[in-house]
C-alpha positions in Angstrom: 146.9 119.1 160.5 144.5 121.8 160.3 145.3 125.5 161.4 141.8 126.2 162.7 141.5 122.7 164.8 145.3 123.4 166.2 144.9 127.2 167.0 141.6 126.2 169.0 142.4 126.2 172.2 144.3 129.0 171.5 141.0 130.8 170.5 139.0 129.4 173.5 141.4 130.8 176.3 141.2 134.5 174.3 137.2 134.1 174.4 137.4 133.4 178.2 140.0 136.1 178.8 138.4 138.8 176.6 134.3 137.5 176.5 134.5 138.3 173.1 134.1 136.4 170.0 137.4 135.3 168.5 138.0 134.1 165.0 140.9 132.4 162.8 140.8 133.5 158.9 142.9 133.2 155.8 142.5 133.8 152.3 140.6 131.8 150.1 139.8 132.9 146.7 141.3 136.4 147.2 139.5 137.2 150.5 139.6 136.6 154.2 137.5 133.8 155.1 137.0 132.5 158.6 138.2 128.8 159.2 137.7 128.4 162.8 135.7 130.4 165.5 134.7 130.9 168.9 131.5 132.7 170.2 131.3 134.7 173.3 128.7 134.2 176.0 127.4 137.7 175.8 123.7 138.2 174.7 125.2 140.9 172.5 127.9 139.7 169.8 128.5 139.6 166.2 127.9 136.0 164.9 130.0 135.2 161.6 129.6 131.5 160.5 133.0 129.3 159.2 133.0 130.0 155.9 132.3 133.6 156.0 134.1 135.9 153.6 135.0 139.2 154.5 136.5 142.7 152.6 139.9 143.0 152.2 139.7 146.9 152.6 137.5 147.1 155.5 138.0 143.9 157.5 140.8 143.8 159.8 141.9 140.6 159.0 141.9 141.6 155.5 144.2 144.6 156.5 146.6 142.3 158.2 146.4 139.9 155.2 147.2 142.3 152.9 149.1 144.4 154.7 151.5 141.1 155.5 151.3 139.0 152.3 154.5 138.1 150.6 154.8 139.7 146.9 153.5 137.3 145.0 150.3 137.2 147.3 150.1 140.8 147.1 150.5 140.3 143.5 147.3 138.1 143.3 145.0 140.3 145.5 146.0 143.4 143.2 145.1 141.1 140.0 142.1 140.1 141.9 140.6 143.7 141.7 139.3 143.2 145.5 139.5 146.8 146.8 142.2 147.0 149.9 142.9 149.4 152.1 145.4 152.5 151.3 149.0 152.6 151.6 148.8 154.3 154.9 146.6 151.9 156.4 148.9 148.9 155.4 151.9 150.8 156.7 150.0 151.7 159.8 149.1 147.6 160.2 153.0 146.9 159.5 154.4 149.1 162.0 151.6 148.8 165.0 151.1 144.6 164.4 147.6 144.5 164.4 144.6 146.0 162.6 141.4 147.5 163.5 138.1 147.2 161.1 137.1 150.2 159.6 133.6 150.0 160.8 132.0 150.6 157.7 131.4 147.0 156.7 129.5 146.0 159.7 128.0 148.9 161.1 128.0 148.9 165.1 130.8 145.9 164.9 134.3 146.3 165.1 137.3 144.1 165.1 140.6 143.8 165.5 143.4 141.3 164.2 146.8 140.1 164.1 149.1 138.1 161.8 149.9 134.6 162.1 152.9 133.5 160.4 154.3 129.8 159.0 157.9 128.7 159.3 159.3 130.5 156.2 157.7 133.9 158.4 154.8 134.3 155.7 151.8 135.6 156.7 149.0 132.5 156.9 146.3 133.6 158.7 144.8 136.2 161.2 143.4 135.8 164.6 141.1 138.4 165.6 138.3 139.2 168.2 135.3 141.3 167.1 132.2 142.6 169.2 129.5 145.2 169.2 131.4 149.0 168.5 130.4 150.1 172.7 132.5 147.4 174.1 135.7 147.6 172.0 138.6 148.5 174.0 141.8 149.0 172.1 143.9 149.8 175.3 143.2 146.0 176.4 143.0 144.2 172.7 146.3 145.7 171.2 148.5 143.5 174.0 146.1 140.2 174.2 145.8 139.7 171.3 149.0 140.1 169.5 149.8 137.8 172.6 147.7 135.5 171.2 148.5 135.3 167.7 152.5 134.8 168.6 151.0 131.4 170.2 149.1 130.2 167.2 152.3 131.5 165.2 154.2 128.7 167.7 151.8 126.3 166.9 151.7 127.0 163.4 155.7 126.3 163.0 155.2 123.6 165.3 157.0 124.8 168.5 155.4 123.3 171.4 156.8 125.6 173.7 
């Protein structure tokens, strides 16, 4: 079944918690590219459609993408010639779980994400929540959401816990 239909409600309990716009992406074609969403109420929000492709230096799903991907993934993004984010950043996304956008692809918008793995423990996908750069709170994101992601993980290996 599909990832984005399954990690739904997972996505639309986030958006209630949070009020922020949550998305699920994966690569296609060397870049992240949203698969499933959920908009926030707010008057104010950043509006990405399914389908939308985003950098794989800048984006924070394509941190956590690339920062996760298995070698021969890794292998196919460097091939690709797709800028991505420096060593340190990756590193950074390893060690802390998550990642945060780098701002400069969406001016006045930032986002953070989080891995999503399969049963073999590969990265799949990345959930993330972005919003206008005055309401980002990283003190409250960095524990929801990572939260969030080890539940569409679950779902993902097919744990029903």
């Amino acid at each position: 079944a599909d990832l984005g239909a399954r990690g739904q409600p997972v996505l639309e309990r986030l958006v209630a918690e949070v009020n922020e716009t949550a998305s699920l992406a994966v690569l296609d074609r060397g870049l992240p590219c949203i698969v499933s969403r959920v908009e926030s109420d707010s008057v104010l929000r950043a509006e990405q459609k399914i389908g939308t492709t985003m950098s794989l230096e800048g984006s924070a799903s394509g941190r956590v993408l690339t920062a996760f991907a298995d070698a021969a993934t890794l292998e196919r993004l460097r091939a690709g010639g797709e800028p991505m984010a420096s060593e340190e950043i990756l590193e950074a996304t390893r060690r802390d779980g998550y990642a945060i956008s780098s701002g400069y692809t969406q001016v006045g918008v930032r986002a953070i994400a989080a891995p999503v793995f399969d049963l073999r423990d590969k990265c799949v996908a990345t959930l993330s929540l972005v919003m206008p750069e005055m309401r980002f709170d990283l003190e409250k994101f960095r524990e929801l959401l990572p939260r969030a992601a080890a539940e569409v993980t679950r779902i993902q290996r097919g744990d029903r816990r």
